[in-house]
Structures are given as C-alpha cells and as structure tokens.
C-alpha positions as CSV (number, residue, x, y, z in Angstrom):
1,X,0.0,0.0,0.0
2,X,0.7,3.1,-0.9
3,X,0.6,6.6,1.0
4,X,1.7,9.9,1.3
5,X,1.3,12.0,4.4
6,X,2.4,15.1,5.6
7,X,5.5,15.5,7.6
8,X,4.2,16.2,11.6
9,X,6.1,15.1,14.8
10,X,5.0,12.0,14.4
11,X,5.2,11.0,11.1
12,X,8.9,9.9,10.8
13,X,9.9,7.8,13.8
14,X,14.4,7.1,14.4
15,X,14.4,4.0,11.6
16,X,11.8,6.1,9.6
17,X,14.5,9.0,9.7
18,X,17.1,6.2,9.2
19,X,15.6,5.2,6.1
20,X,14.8,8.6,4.8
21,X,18.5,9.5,5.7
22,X,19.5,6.3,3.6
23,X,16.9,7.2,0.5
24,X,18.9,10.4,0.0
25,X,22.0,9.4,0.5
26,X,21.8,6.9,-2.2
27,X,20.4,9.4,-4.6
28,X,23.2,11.9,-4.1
29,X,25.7,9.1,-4.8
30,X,24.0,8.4,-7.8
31,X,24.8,12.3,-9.0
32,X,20.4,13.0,-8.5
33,X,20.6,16.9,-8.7
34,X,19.1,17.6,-4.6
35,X,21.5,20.4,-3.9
36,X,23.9,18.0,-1.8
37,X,27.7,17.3,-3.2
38,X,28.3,14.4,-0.5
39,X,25.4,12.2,1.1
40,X,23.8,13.9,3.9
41,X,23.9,12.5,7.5
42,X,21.2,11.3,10.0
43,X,22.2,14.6,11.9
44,X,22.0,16.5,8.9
45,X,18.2,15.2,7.9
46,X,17.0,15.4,11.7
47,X,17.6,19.1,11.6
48,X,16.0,19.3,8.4
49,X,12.8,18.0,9.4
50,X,13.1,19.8,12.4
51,X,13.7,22.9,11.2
52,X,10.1,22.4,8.7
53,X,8.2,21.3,11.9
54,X,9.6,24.8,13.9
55,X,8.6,26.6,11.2
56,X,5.0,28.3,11.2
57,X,1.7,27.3,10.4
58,X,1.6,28.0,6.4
59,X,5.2,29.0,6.1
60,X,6.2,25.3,5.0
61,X,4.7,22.2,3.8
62,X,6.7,18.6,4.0
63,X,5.5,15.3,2.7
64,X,6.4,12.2,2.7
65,X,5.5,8.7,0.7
66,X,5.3,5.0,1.9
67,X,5.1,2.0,0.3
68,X,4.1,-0.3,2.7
69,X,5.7,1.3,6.0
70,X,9.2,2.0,4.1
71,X,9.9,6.0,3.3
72,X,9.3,5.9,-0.3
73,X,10.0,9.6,-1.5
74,X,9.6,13.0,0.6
75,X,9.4,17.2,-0.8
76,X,9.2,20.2,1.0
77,X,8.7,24.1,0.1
78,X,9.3,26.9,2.3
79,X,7.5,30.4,2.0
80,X,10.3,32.8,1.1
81,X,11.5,35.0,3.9
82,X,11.8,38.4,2.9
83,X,8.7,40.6,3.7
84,X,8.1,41.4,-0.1
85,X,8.6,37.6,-1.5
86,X,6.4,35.9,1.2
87,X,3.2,35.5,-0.5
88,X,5.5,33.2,-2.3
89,X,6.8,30.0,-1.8
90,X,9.8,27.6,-3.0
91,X,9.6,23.5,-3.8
92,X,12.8,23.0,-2.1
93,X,13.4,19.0,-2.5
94,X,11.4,16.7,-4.1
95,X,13.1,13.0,-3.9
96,X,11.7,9.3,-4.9
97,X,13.8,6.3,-4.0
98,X,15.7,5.0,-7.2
99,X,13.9,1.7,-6.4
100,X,10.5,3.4,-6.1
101,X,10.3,4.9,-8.9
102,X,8.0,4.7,-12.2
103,X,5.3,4.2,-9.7
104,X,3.9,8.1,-10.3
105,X,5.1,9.3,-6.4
106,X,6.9,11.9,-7.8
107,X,3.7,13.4,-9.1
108,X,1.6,12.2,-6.2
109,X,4.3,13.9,-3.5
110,X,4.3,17.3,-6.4
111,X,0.3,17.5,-6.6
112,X,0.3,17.0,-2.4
113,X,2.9,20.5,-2.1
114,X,0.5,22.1,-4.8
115,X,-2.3,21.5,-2.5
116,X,-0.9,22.4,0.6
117,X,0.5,25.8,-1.5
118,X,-3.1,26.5,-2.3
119,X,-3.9,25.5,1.2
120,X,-1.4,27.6,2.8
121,X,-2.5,31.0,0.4
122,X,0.8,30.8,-1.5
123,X,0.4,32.6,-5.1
124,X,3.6,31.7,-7.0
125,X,5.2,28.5,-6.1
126,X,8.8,28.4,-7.8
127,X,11.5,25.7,-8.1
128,X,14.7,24.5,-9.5
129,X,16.3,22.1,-11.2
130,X,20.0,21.1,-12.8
131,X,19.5,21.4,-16.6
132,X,20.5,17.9,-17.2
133,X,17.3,16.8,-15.2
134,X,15.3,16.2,-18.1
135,X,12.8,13.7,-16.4
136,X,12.1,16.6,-13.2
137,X,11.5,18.9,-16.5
138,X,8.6,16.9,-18.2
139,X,7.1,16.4,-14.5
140,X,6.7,19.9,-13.5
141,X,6.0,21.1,-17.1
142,X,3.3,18.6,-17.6
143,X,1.5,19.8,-13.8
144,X,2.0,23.4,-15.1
145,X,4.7,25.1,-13.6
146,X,6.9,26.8,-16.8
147,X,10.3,28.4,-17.3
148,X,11.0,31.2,-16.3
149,X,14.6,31.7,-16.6
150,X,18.2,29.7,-16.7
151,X,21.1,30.7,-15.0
152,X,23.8,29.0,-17.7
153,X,26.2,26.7,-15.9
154,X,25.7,28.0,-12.5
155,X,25.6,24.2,-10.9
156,X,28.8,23.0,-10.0
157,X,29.1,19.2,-9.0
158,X,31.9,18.4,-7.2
159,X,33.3,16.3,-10.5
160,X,33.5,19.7,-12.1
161,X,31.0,19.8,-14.4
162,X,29.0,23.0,-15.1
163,X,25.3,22.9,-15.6
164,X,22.3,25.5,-15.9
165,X,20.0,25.9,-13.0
166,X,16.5,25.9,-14.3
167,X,13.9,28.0,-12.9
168,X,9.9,27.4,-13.4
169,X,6.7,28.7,-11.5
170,X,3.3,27.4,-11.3
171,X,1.0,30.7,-10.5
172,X,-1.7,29.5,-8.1
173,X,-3.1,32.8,-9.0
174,X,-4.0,31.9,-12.7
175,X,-7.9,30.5,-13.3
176,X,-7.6,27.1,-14.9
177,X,-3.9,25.8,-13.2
178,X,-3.6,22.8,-12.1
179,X,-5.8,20.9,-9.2
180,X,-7.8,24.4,-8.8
C-alpha cells in the first residue's frame, strides 16, 4: 500500500528517519541533482525536518510517501522569507527512492505540495532544477509550472562539471492551473 502523508512530529519515527536518511543518500551518490555534493547524515536530515516542523503554520509544507511502511520519497517548500517575497513560496526538494520509482510518487508527492500551497495561500510556487534533469523537467511542465529563466552553468558538481539551474513557477493565482 501506498501513502503519502504530511510530515508532523510523528510522522517519521528514528528508523523512519534512518531510512529517509538512507533514500537520499543513495540518490546523491547516484549524482540526483538535490543540492547535496556528498550524502547527507542522520544529523543533517533530523535538523531538516526539524527545522520544517519549527517553522510556522503556512510558512512550509513537507510530505512524505510509503510503500508499505518504508519511506518511499519525501518534498518540501518553504515560503520565502523576505517581507516582499512571502506571498511566495519555494519546492525546495522533491526525492523518490531509485527503487520506487516509475510508480507516479513523484507526481503524487508534487500534486500534495501544490495542494498544501493552495492551502497555505501561496500565489507563485517556484523551483529549481539542474538542466540535465530532463525527467524533473517533463514532471513539472506537464502539472503546469513553466520556465521562467536559466542561469547557464551556474551548478557545480563536485566532479566539475557545469550545468544550468533551471527556474519554473506554477501561478496559483492563474484561473484554470492545475488541481484548482
């Protein structure tokens, strides 16, 4: 079975945390484009999530996806934090095991953030992704978010390659976008 539920305090027990821990440290060392160079730490992904359960009600939104009772995939935006820019909010990570995939989490754990951006009043919801990400590209184009700009080999792996940083949007503003 199948689910995806929204990070709380109780949502991810130590092994769940484990696992997650171990979900994205496997995708890092299989160059997925998550912002990390080297495999993050249990220590590193506790603060994470505890940083996402400090923050407000409405200021960020975390999910995460089982298959059976095994982390499966997780995502998170954050509203951004200057006065001017906070109506808005940015799709930080989204991540599905290597071994989960083709099983349309990715999109179930996207159209779950959308929601809880609607939910949560957010107008613009942006992302990012590493140009070579062509798979993340057809995902968020086909739910609606579009380009907006590219930043031309401003990601730098640690193997020294140089890619564009893809930007998109999906205005929750606009009549007619997705899940409305």
């Amino acid at each position: 079975m199948t689910r995806i539920v929204p990070l709380e305090d109780d949502t991810l027990d130590a092994a769940a945390v484990v696992q997650l821990t171990a979900l994205l440290a496997e995708l890092v060392r299989d160059d997925a484009a998550l912002g990390w160079v080297d495999p993050p730490g249990v220590e590193e992904i506790e603060k994470l999530l505890k940083q996402l359960l400090a923050r407000e009600p409405g200021d960020a939104h975390a999910v995460v996806a089982f298959v059976e009772e095994e982390v499966a995939g997780f995502g998170y935006w954050t509203r951004y934090p200057r006065p001017t820019h906070r109506p808005h909010a940015d799709l930080e990570k989204l991540a599905v095991g290597t071994r989960f995939g083709g099983r349309g989490l990715g999109r179930a754990l996207l159209r779950e953030l959308i929601a809880g951006a609607r939910t949560a009043g957010v107008e613009q919801l942006t992302l990012d992704f590493r140009g070579d990400n062509a798979r993340a590209e057809k995902l968020y184009l086909s739910e609606g978010f579009r380009e907006y700009g590219r930043l031309r080999e401003f990601v730098a792996p640690a193997d020294g390659r140089r890619l564009d940083k893809v930007l998109h949007v999906l205005d929750l503003r606009e009549a007619g976008a997705p899940h409305a």
